[in-house]
Structures are given as C-alpha cells and as structure tokens.
gemmi code that builds the backbone of each chain (N, CA, C; Angstrom):
import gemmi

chains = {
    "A": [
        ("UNK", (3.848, 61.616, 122.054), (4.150, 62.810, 122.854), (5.526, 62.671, 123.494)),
        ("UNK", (6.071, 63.813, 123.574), (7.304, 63.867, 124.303), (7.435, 63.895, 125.657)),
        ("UNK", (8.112, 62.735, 126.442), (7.539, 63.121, 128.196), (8.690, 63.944, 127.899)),
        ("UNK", (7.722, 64.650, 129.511), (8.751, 65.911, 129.909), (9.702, 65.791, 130.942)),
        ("UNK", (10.863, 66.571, 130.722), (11.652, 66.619, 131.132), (11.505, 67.382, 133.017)),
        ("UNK", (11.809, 66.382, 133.508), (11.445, 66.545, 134.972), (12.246, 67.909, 135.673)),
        ("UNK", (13.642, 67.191, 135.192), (14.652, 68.111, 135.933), (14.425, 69.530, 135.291)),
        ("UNK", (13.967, 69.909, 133.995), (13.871, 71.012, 133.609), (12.643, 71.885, 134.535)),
        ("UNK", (11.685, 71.077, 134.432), (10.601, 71.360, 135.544), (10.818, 71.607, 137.033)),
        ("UNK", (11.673, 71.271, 137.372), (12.157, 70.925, 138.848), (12.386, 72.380, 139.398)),
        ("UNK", (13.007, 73.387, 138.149), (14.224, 74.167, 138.705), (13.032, 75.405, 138.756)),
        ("UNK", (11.860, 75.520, 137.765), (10.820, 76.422, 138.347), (9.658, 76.498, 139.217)),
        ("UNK", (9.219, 74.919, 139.122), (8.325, 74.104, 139.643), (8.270, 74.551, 141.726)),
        ("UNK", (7.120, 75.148, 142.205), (7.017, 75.434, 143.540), (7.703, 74.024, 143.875)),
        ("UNK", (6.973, 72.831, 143.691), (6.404, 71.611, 144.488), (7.438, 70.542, 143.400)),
        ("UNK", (8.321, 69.852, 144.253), (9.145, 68.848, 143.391), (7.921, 68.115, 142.559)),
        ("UNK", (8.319, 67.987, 141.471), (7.976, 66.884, 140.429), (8.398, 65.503, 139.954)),
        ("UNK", (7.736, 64.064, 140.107), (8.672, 63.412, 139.578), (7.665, 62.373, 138.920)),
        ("UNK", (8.369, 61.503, 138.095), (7.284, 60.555, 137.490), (7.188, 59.022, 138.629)),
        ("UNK", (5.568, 58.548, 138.448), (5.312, 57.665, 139.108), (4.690, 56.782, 137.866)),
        ("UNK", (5.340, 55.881, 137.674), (4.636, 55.103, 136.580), (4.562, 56.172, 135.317)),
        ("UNK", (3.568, 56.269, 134.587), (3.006, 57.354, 133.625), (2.983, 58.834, 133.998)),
        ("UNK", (2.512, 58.929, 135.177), (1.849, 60.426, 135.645), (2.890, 61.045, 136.135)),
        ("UNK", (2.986, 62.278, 136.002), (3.487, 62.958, 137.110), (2.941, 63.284, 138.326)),
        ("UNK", (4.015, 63.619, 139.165), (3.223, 63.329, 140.620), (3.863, 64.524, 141.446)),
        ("UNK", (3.295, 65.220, 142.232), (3.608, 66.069, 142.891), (2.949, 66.087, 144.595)),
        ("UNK", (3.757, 66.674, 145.641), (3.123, 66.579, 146.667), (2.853, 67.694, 147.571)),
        ("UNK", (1.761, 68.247, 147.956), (1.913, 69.482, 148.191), (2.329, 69.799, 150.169)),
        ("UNK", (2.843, 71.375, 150.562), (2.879, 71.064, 152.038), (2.006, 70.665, 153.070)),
        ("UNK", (0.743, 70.290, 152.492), (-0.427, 69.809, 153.018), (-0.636, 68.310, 153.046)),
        ("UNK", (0.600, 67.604, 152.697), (0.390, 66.641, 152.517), (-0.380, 65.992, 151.021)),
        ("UNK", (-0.712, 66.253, 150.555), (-1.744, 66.230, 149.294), (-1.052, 65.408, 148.339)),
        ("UNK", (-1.439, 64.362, 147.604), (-0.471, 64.123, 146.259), (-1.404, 64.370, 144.946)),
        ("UNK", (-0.864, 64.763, 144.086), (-1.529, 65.000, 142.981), (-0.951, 64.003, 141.901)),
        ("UNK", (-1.466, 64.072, 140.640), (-1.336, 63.379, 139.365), (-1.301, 64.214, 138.105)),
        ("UNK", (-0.560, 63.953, 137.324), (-0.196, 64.798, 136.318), (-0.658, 64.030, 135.116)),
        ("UNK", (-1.360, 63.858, 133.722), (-0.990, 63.035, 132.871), (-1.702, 63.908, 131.367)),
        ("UNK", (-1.113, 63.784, 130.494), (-1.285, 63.891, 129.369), (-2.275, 62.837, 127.984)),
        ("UNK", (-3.264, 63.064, 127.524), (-3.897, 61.624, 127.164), (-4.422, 62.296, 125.779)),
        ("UNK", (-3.990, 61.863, 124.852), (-3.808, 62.221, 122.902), (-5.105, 62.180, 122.947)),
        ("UNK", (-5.892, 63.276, 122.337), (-7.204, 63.648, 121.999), (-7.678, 62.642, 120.761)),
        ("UNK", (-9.035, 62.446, 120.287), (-9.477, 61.609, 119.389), (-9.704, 62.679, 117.947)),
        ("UNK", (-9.922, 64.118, 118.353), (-10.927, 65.148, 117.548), (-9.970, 64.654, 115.625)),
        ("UNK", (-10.669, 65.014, 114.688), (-9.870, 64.708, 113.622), (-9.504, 65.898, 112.748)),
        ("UNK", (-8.964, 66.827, 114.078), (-8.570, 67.932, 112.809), (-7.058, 67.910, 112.731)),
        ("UNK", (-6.529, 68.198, 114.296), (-5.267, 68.605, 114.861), (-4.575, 67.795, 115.956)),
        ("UNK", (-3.110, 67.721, 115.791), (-3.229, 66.943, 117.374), (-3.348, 67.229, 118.460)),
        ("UNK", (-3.750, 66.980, 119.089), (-4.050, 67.603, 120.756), (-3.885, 66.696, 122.145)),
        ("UNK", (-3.212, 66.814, 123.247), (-3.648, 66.441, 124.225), (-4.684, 67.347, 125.316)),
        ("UNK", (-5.264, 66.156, 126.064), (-6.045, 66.364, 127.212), (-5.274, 66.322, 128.518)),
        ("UNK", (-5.294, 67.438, 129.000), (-4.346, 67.864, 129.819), (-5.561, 67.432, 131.468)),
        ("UNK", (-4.895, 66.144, 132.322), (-5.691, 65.587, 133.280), (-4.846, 65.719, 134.447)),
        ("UNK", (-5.917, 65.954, 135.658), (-5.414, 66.498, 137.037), (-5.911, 65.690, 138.219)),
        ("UNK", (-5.466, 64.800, 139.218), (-6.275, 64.545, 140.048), (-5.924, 64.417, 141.494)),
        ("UNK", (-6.558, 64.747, 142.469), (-5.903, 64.121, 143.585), (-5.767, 63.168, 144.141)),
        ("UNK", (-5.098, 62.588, 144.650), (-4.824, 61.151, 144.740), (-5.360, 61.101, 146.266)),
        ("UNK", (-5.129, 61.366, 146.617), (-4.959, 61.601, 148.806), (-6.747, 61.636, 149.268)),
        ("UNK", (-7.894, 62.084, 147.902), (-8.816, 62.064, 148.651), (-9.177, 63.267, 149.312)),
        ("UNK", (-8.334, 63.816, 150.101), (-8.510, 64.872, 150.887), (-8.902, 66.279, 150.854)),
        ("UNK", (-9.762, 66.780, 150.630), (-9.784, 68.247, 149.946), (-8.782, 69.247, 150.424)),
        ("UNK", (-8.233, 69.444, 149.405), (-6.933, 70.818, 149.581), (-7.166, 72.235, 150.131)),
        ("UNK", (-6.874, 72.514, 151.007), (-6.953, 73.791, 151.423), (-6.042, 74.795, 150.950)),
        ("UNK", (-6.753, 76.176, 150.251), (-5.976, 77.385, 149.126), (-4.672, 77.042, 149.470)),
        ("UNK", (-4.306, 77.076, 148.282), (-2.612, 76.701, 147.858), (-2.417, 76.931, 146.637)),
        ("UNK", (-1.781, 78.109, 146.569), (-1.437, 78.706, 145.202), (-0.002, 77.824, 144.505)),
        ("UNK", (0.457, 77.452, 145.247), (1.798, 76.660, 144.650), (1.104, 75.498, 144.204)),
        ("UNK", (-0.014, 74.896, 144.353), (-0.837, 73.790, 143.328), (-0.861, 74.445, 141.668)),
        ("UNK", (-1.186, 75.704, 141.902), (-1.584, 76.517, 140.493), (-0.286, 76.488, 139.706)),
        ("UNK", (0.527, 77.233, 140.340), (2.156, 77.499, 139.986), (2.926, 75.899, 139.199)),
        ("UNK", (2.302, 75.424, 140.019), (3.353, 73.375, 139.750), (2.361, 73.279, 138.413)),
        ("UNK", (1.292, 73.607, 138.257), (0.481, 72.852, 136.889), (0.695, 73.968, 136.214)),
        ("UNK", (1.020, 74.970, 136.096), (1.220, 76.002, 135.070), (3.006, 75.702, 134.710)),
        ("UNK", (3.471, 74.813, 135.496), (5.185, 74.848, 135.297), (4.779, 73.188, 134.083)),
        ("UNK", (3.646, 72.462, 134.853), (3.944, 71.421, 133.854), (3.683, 71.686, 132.889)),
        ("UNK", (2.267, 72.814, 132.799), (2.207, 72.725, 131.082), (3.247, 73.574, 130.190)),
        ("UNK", (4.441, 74.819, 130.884), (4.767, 75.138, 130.489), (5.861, 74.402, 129.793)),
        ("UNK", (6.243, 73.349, 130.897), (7.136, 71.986, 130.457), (6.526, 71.425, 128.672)),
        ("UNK", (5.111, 71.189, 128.842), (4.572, 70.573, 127.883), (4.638, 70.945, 126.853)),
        ("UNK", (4.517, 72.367, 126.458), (5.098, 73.032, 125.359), (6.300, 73.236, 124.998)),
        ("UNK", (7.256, 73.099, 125.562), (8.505, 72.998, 125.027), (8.993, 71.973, 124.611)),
        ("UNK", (8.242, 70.831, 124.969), (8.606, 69.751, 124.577), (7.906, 69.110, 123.095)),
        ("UNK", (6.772, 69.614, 123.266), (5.215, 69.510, 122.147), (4.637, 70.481, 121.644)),
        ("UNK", (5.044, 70.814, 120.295), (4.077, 71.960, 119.416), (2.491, 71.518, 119.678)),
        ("UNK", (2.016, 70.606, 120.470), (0.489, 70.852, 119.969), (-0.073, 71.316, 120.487)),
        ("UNK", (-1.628, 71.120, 120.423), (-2.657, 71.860, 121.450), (-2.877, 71.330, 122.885)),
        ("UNK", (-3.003, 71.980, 123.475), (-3.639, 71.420, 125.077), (-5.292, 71.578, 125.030)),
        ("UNK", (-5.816, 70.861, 125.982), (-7.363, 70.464, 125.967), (-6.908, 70.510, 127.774)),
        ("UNK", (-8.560, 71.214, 127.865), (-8.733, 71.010, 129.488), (-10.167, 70.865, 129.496)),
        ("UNK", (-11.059, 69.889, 130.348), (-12.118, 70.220, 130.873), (-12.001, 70.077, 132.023)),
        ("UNK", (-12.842, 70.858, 132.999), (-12.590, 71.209, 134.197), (-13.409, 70.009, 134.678)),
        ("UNK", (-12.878, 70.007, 136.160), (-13.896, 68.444, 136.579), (-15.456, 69.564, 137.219)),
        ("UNK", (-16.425, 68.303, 137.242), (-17.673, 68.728, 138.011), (-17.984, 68.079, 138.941)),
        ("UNK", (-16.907, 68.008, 139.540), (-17.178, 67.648, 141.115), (-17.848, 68.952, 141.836)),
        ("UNK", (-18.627, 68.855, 142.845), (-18.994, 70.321, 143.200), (-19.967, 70.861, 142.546)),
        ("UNK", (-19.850, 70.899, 141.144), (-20.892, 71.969, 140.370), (-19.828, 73.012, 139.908)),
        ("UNK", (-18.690, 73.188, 140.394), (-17.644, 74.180, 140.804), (-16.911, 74.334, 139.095)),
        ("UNK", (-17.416, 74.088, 137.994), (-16.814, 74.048, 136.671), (-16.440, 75.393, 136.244)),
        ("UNK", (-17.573, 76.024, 136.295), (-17.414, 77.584, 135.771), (-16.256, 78.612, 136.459)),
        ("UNK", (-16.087, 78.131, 138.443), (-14.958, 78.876, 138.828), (-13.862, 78.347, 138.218)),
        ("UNK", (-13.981, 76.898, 138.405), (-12.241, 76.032, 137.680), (-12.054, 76.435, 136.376)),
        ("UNK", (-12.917, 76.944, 135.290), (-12.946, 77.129, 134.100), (-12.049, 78.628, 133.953)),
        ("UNK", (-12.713, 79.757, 134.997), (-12.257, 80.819, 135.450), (-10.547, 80.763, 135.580)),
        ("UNK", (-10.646, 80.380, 136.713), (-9.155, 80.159, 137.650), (-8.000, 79.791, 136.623)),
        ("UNK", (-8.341, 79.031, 135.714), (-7.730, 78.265, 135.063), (-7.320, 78.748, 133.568)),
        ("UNK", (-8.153, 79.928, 133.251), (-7.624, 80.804, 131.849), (-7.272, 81.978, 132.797)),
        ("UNK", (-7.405, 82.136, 133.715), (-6.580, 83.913, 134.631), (-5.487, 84.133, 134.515)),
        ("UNK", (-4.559, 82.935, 134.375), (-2.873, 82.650, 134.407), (-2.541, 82.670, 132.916)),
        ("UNK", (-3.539, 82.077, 131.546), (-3.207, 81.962, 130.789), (-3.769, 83.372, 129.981)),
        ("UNK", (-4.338, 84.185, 130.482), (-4.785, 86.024, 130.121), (-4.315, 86.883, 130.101)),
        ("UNK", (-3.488, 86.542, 131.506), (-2.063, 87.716, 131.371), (-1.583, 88.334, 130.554)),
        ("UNK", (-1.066, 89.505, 130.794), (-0.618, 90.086, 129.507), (0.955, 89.255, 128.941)),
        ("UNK", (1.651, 88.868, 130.394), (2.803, 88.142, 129.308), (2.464, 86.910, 128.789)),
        ("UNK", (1.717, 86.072, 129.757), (1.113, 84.953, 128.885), (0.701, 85.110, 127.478)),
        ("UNK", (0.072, 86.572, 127.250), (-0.675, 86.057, 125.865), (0.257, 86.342, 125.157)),
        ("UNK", (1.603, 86.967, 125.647), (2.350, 87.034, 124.525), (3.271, 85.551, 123.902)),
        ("UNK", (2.691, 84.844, 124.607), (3.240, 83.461, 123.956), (1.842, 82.250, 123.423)),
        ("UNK", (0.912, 82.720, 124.286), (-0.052, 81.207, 123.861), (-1.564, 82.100, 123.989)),
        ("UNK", (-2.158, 81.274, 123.619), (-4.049, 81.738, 123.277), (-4.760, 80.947, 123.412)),
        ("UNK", (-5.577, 81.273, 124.883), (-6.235, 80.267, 125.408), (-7.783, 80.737, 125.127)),
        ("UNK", (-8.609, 79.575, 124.768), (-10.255, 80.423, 124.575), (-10.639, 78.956, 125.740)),
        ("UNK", (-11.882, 79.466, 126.142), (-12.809, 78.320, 126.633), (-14.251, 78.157, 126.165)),
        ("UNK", (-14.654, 77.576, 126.123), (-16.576, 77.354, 126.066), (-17.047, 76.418, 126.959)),
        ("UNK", (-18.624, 77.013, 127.066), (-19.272, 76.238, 127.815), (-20.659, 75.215, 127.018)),
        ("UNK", (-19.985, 74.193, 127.590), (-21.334, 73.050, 126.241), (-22.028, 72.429, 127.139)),
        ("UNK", (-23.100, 72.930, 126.681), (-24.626, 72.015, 127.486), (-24.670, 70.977, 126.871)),
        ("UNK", (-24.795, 69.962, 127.648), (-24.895, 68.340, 126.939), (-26.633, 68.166, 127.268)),
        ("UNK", (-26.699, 67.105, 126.295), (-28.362, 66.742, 126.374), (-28.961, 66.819, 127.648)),
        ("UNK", (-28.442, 65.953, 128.690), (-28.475, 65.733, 130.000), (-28.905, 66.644, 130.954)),
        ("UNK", (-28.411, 68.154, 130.467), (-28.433, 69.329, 130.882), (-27.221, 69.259, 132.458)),
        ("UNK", (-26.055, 68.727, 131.711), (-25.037, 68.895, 132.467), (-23.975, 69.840, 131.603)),
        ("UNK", (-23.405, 70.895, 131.987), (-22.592, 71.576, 131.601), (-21.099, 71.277, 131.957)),
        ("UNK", (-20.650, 71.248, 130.808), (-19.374, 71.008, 130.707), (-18.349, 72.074, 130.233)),
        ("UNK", (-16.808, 72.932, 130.743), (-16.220, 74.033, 130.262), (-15.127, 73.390, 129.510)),
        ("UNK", (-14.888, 73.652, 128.810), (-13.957, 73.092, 127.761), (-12.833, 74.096, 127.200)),
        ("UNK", (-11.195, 73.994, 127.985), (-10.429, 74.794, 127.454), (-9.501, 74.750, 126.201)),
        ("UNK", (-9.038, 75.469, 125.875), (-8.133, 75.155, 124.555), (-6.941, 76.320, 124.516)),
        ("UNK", (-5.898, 75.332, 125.139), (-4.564, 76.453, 124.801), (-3.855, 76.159, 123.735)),
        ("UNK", (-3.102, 77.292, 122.943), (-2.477, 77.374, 122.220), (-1.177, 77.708, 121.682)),
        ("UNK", (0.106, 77.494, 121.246), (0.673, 78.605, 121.607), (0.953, 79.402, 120.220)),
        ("UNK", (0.898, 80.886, 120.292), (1.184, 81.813, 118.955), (1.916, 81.273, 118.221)),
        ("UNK", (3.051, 80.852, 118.734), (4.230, 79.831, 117.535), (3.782, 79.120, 116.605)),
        ("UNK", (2.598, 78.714, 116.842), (1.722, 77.548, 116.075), (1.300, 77.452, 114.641)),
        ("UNK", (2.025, 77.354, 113.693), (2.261, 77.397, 112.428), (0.396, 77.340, 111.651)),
        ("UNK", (-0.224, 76.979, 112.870), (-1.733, 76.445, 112.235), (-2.527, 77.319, 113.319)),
        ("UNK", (-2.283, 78.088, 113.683), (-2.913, 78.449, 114.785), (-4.275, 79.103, 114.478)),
        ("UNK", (-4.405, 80.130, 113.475), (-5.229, 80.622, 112.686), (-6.526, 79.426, 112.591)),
        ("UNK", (-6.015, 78.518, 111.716), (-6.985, 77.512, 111.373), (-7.563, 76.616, 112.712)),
        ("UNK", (-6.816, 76.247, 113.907), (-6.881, 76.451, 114.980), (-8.215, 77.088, 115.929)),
        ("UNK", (-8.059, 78.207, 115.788), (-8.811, 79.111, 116.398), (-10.310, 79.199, 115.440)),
        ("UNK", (-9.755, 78.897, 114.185), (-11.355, 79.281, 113.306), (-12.051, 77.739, 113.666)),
        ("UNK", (-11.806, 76.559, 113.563), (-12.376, 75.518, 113.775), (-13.123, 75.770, 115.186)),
        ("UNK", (-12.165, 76.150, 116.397), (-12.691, 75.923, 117.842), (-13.748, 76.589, 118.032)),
        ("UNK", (-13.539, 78.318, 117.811), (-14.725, 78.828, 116.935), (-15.895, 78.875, 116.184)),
        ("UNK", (-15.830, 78.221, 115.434), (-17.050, 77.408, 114.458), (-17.460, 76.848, 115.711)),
        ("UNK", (-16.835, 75.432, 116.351), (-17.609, 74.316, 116.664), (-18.591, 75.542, 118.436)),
        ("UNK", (-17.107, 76.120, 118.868), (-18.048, 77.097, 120.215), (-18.991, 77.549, 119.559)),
        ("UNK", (-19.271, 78.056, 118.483), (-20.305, 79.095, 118.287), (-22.050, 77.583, 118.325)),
        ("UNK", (-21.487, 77.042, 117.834), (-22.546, 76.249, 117.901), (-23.473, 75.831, 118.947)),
        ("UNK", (-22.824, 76.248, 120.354), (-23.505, 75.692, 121.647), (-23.460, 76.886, 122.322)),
        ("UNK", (-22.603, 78.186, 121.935), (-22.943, 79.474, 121.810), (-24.512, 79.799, 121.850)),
        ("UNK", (-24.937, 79.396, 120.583), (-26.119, 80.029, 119.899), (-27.393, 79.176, 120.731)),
        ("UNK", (-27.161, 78.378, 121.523), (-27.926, 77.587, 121.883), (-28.389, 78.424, 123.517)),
        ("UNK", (-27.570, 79.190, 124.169), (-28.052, 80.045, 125.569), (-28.936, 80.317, 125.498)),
        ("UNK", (-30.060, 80.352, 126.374), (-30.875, 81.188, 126.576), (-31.183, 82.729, 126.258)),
    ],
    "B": [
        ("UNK", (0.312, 79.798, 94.736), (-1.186, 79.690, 95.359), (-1.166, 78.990, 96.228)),
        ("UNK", (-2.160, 79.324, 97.551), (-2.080, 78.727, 98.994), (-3.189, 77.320, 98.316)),
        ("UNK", (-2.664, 75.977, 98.961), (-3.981, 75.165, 99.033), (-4.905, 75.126, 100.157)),
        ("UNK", (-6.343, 74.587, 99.324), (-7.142, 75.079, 100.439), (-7.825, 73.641, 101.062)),
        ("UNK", (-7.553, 73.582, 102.396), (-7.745, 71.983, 103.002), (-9.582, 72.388, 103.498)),
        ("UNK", (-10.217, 71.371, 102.733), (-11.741, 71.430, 103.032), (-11.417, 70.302, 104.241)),
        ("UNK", (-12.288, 70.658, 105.628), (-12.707, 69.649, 106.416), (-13.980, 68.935, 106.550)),
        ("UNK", (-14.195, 68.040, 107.354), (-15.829, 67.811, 107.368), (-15.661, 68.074, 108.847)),
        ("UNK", (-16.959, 68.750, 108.366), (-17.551, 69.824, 110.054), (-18.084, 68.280, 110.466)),
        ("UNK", (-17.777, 69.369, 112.397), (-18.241, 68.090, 112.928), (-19.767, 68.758, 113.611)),
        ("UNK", (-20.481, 67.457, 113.603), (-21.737, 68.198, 113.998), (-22.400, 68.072, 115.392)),
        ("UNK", (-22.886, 69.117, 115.956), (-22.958, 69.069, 117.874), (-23.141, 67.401, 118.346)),
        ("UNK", (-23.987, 66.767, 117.088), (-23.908, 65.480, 118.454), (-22.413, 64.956, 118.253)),
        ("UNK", (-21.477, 64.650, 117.139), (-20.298, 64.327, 117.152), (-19.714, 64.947, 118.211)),
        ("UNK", (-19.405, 66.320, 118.583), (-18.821, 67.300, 119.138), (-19.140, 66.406, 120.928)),
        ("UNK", (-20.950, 66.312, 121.229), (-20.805, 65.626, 122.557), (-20.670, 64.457, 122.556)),
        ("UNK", (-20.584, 63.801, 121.212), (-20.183, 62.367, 121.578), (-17.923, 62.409, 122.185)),
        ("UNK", (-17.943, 63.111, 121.526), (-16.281, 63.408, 121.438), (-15.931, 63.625, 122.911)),
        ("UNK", (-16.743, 64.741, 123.484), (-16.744, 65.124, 124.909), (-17.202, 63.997, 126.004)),
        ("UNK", (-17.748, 63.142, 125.544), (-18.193, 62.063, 126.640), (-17.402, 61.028, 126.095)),
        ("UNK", (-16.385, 60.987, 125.378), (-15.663, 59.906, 125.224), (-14.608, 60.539, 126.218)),
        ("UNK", (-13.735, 62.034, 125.811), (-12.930, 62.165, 126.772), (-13.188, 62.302, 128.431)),
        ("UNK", (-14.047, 62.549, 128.648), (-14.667, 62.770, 130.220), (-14.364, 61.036, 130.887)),
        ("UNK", (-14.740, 59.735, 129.435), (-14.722, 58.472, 130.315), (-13.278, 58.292, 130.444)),
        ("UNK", (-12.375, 58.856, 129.479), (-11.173, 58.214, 129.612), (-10.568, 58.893, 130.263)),
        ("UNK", (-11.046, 60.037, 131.252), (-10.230, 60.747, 132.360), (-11.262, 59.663, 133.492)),
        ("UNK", (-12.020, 59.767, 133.597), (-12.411, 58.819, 135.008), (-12.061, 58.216, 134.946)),
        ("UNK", (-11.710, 57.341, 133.566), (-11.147, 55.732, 133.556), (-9.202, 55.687, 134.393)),
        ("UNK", (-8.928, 57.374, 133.390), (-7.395, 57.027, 134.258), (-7.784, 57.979, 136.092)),
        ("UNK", (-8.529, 58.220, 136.537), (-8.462, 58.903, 137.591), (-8.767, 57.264, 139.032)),
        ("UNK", (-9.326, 56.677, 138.202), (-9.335, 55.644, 138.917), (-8.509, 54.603, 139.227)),
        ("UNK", (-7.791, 54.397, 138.025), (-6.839, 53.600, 138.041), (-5.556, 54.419, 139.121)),
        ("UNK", (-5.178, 55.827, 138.448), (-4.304, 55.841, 139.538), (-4.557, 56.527, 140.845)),
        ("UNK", (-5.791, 56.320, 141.280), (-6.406, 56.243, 142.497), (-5.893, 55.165, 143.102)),
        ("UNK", (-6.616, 54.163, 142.635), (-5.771, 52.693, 142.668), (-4.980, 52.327, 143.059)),
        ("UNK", (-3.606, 52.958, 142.353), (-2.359, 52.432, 142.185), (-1.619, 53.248, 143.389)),
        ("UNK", (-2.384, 54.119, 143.824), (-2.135, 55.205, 144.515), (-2.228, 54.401, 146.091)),
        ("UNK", (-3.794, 54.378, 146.168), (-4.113, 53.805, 147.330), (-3.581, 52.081, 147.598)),
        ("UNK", (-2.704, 50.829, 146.606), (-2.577, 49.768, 147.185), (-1.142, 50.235, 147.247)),
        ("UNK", (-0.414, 51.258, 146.921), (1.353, 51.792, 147.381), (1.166, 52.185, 148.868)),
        ("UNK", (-0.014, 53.166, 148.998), (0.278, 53.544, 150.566), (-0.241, 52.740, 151.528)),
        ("UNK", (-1.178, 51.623, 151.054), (-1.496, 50.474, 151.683), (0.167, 49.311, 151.780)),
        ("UNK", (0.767, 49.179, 151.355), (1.922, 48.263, 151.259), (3.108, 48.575, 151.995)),
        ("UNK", (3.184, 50.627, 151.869), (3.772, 51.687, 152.409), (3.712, 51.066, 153.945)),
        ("UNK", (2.043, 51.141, 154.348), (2.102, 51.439, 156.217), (1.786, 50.205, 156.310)),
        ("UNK", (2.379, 49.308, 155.473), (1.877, 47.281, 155.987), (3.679, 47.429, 156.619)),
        ("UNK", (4.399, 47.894, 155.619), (5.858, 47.472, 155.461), (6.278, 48.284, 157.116)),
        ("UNK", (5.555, 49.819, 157.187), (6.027, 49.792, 158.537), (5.866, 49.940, 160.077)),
        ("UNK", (4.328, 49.408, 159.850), (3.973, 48.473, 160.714), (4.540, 47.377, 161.306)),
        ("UNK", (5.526, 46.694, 159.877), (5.920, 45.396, 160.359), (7.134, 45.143, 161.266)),
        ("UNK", (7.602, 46.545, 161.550), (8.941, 46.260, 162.545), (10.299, 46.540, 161.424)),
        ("UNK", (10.031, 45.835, 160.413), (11.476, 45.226, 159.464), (12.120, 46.476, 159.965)),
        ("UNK", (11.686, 47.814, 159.621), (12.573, 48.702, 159.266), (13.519, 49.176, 160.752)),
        ("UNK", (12.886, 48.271, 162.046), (13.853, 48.671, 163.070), (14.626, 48.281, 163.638)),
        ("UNK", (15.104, 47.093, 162.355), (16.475, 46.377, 162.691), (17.303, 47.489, 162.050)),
        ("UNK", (18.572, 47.015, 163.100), (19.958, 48.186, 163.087), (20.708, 46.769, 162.408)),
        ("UNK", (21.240, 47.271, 161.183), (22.039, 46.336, 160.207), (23.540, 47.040, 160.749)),
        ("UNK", (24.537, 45.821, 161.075), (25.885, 46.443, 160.772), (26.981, 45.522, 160.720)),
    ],
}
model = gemmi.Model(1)
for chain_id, residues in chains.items():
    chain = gemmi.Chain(chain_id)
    for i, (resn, *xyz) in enumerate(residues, 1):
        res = gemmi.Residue()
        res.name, res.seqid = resn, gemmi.SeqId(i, " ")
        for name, pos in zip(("N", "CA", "C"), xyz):
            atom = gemmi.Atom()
            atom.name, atom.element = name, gemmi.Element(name[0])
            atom.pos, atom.b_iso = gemmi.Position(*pos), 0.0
            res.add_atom(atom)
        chain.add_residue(res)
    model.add_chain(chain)
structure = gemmi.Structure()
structure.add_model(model)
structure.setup_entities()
C-alpha cells in the first residue's frame, strides 16, 4: 500500500494529521487522540484494505463532526494514493453497529460522493448471534468494479436470505 | 472475445471465518497502539514531573 501523503491531507483535513509510528494520528479539540491505520485484507478475490479507527485517550468523545470530516479526508487521501477497495466493519462496542454502519455510508451516499465511489454495506449474523455491519467502498474508476460489486453481492445475498 | 475468470465461491462459513479473522487483527492492532499510546503519555508526564524541563539553559 501506498502511505499517504500527510501534507496533502493536511490542507483539507479539519484536525492536523500526522504519522505516529504506522498509524495516523489525529487529535481532536476535546482533547481526544485517535488512530488511523490501514491493514491488507486476506479475502482471495481482490485487493482490499481494512480501513481501522480507534481511540486512543479512552475517553468517550463528545459530537464532533470534524472527527467525521478528518476520516473522510483520510480515506479520501487513501484513494488517491490506492486503486483498491476499502473494507470497514463498524466496532460493537455499545451494540451501537447499525448507527456506525448508518453514519458511516451517509457521507459516502451523497449525491457528489456517488459520483466518484460506491459504497454498499451488509449485515452478517455470525453463529454466536452477534451481528456484525460490514462496509465496502469503491471507487467508479475501478477498472473491476462491476465484478466487484457482483461478488460482494453474491456473498451479501447469502446472509441476506438468512433474516427473519 | 472477453475471457471469462471462474472463481471459487466462498462459502458462509469461509465468509465468517474471514470476518473473525479480521475483527482479531483489528483488536490485535487496537491494543497494541493503545499501548504504545498509553507508555508515551506515561514517559510524557514522568519527564515533566521531573523538573528537567525548568532549567533555563543559556
């Protein structure tokens, strides 16, 4: 993967960006630090990263839309740097998956958004009967995108058919 | 003529085995730089605690 270019990030980015070790790291006016990192998917069709978020500080964040803005600048970073796919699963801390699952394709629905990338999500019940949301962005440029979308497809429909 | 790439489907338990591999290797890095996180700001308020920084150098 290509790291990204900080300073390019910098100049849209709410919340300075910079690298700490591997991750990117950001800090919000709340004091808050976050973590940025990118981690190459295993699946064996396409390449993909898993696009990972965390807070470092512990502290629960109080609404702060410039958190949203700084991770929509990194991934926008991420694609310019990387034709591939992005992967998100939302954490289940909380139970709170289905809003983060929400929140988190709203930015990528837009009407100008979709004129560059195509985001789907699903929701997969694991044996356990823990639910997990699973995103998948894309961007239109994507020479495979088609084949792309029919695989993610296939495999959603499968845990699709499984709802109640 | 287009060629046509056959895959092998993957099948739901592959699919949650795939998903619980990535879920460990995000806890695995959420911890680590938890970690790395929490012994910097531990070293952070040792260093200025310790005075050093209120010598006037000249």
């Amino acid at each position: 993967m290509v790291k990204l270019n900080s300073w390019q990030l910098n100049i849209h980015s709410p919340y300075w960006t910079e690298y700490d070790g591997d991750a990117l790291t950001f800090t919000t006016d709340n004091g808050i630090k976050y973590a940025v990192d990118f981690d190459e998917d295993s699946n064996p069709y396409f390449k993909a990263y898993w696009l990972n978020l965390t807070n470092l500080t512990g502290k629960p964040s109080p609404s702060d839309k410039k958190i949203a803005q700084t991770v929509i600048c990194i991934i926008e970073e991420f694609f310019r740097q990387n034709p591939d796919i992005l992967l998100y699963m939302c954490s289940t801390e909380g139970g709170k998956q289905a809003q983060r699952a929400r929140l988190f394709l709203r930015w990528f629905n837009g009407a100008e958004q979709q004129k560059h990338y195509v985001a789907r999500s699903v929701e997969v019940r694991g044996e356990e009967g823990r639910t997990e949301y699973v995103a998948l962005i894309v961007q239109r440029s994507n020479p495979q995108l088609e084949e792309i979308l029919a695989v993610f497809d296939e495999e959603a429909a499968m845990f699709n058919d499984m709802k109640p | 003529m287009e060629a046509t790439v056959t895959r092998k489907k993957r099948t739901r338990e592959e699919i949650l085995a795939w998903l619980d591999a990535a879920r460990q290797r995000k806890a695995a890095w959420q911890e680590k730089v938890r970690a790395e996180f929490a012994e910097r700001d531990r070293l952070r308020k040792e260093a200025a605690e310790s005075g050093y920084y209120d010598l006037e150098w000249v």
